[in-house]
C-alpha positions as CSV (number, residue, x, y, z in Angstrom):
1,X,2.9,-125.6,-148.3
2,X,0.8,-123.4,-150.0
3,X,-2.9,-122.9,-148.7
4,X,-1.3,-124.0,-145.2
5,X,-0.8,-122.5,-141.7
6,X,0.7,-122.7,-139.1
7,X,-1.1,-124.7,-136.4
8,X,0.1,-122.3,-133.8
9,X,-1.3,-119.1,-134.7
10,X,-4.9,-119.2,-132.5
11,X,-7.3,-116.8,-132.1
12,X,-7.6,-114.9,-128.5
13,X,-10.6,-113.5,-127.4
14,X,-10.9,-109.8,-126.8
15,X,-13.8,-108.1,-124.7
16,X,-15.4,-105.7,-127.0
17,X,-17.9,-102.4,-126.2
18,X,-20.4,-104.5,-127.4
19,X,-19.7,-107.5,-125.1
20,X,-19.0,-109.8,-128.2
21,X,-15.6,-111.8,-129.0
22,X,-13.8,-111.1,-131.6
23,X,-10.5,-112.8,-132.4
24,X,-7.2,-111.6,-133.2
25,X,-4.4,-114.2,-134.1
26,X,-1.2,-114.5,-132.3
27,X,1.5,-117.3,-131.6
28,X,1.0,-119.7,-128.9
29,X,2.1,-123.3,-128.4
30,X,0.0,-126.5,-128.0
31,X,-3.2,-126.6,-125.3
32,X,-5.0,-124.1,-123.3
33,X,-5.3,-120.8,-124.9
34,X,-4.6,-117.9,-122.2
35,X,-7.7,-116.5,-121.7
36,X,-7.6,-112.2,-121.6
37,X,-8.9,-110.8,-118.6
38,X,-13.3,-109.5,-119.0
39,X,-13.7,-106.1,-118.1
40,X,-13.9,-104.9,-114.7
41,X,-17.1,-104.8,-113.4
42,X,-18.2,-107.3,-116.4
43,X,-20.1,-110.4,-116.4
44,X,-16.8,-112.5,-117.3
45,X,-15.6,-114.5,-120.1
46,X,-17.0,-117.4,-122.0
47,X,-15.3,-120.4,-122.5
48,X,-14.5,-121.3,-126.4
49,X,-13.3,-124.6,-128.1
50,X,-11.9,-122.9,-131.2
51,X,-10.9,-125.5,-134.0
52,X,-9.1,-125.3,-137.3
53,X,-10.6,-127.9,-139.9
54,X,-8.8,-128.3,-143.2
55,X,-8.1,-125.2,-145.5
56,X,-10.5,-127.3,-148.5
57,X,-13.9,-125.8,-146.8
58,X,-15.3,-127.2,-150.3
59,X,-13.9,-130.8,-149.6
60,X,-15.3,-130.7,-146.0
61,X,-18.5,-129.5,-146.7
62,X,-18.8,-131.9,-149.9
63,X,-18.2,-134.9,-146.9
64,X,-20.5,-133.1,-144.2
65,X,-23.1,-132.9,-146.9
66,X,-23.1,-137.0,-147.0
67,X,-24.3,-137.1,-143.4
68,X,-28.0,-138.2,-142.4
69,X,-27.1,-138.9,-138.9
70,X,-23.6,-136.6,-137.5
71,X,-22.9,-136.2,-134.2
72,X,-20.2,-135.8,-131.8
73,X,-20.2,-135.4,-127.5
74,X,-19.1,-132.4,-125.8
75,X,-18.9,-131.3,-122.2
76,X,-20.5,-127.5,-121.4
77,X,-20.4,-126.4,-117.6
78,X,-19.9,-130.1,-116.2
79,X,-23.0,-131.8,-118.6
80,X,-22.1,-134.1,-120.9
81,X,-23.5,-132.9,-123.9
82,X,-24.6,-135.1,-127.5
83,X,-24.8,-132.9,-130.1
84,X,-26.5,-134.5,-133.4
85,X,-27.1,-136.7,-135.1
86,X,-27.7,-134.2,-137.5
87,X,-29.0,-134.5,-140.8
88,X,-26.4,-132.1,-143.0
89,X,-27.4,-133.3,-146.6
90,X,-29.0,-129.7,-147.2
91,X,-26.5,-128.1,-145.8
92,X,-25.3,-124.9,-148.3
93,X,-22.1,-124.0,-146.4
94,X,-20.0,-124.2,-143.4
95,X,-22.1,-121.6,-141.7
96,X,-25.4,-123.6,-141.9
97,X,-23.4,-126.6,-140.7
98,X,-22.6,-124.2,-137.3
99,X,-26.0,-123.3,-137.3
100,X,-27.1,-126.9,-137.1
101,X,-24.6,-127.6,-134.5
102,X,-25.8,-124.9,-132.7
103,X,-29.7,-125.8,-132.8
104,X,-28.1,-129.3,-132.0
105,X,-26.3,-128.1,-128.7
106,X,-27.8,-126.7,-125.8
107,X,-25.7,-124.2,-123.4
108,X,-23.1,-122.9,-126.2
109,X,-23.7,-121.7,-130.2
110,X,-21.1,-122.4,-132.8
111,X,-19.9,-120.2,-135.4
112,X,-17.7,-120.6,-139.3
113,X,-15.3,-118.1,-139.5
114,X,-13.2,-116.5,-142.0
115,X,-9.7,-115.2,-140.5
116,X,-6.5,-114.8,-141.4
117,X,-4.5,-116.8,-141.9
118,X,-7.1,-119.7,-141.9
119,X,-10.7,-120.3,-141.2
120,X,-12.1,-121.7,-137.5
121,X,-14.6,-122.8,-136.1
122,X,-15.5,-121.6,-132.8
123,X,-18.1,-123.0,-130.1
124,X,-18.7,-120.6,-126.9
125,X,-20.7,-121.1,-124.1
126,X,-23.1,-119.5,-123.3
127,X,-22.1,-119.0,-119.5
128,X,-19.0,-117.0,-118.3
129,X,-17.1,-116.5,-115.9
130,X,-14.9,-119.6,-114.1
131,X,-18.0,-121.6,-113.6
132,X,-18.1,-121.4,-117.2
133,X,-16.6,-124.7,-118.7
134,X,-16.0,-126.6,-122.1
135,X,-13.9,-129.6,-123.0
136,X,-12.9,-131.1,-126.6
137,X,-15.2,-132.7,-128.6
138,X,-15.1,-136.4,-128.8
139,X,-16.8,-139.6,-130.2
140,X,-20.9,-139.6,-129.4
141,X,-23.0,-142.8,-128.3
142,X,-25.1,-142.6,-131.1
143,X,-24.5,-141.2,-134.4
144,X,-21.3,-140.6,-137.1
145,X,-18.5,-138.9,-135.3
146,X,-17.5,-135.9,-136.8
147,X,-15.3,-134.0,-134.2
148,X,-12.3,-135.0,-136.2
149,X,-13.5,-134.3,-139.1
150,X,-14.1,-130.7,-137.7
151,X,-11.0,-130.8,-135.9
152,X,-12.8,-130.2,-132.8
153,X,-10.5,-132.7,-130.8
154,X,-7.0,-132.0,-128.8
155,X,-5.5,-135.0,-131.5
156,X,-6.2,-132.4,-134.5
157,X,-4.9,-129.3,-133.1
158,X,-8.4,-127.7,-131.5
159,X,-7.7,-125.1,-128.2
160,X,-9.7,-124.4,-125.4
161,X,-10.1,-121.2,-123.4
162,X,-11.7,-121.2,-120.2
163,X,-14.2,-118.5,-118.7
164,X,-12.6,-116.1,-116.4
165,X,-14.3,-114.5,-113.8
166,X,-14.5,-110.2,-114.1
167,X,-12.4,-108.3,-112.0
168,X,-15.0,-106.2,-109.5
169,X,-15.2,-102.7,-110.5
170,X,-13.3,-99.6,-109.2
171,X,-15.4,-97.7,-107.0
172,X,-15.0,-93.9,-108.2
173,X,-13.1,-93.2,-105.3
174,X,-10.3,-95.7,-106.2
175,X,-10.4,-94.5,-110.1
176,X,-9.0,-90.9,-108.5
């Protein structure tokens, strides 16, 4: 299999100094990715539909590049969400096709990434905490479907991580 992986090596978010996620990889099955606990004291945890399109970016990006009108539907913190349609013909890369999804998408941003041992693409809401929702994508009302061509659907392997809320934080007192 070369240029494969394994379908069940996802990324898990990790609270950084900075407040950012970064991903490490690890092995999990099928579903709902754990989430890790926020900081105490924190403002929680996004939630993040992380998706693992075919290891040919060029092929994808050759077929996104044929789309005057793509689109898919997505639910973010209970509203139904239509992303697109989307003109990607001048699209340079897989990162300006997650930019356009993200000026396409209101309450989350979507991001290419290059990891190890594949490459993802990851939408995150722009909530947190437990309040903070997302489902997979699916097929829009209006416009060319892409969500399985972005493997943004349960059917083609995608995971979802739901917002946590923070943990209060320890009063000095208790930290002696």
């Amino acid at each position: 299999m070369s240029g494969a992986y394994p379908r069940d090596i996802v990324p898990e978010p990790i609270p950084s100094q900075a407040g950012a996620d970064y991903f490490k990889t690890h092995s999990h099955g099928e579903g709902e990715v754990p989430p890790v606990d926020p900081p105490a004291g924190g403002p929680g945890s996004p939630s993040s539909l992380i998706a693992y399109p075919p290891d040919d970016a060029n092929a994808l990006l050759v077929n996104l590049q044929t789309m005057t009108d793509a689109a898919f539907a997505i639910t973010i913190d209970s509203a139904d969400t239509l992303v697109g349609p989307m003109d990607l013909r001048n699209a340079s890369d897989l990162t300006s096709v997650a930019a356009a999804i993200s000026n396409n998408m209101a309450g989350a941003d979507c991001e290419w990434e290059w990891a190890q041992p594949g490459t993802t693409f990851v939408i995150t809401t722009t909530s947190t905490g437990s309040a903070s929702r997302i489902s997979y994508a699916r097929i829009p009302a209006t416009g060319t479907d892409i969500s399985v061509m972005l493997h943004l659907t349960q059917a083609t392997g995608a995971q979802i991580v739901q917002g946590q809320d923070a943990p209060p934080a320890r009063s000095t007192q208790e930290k002696k």
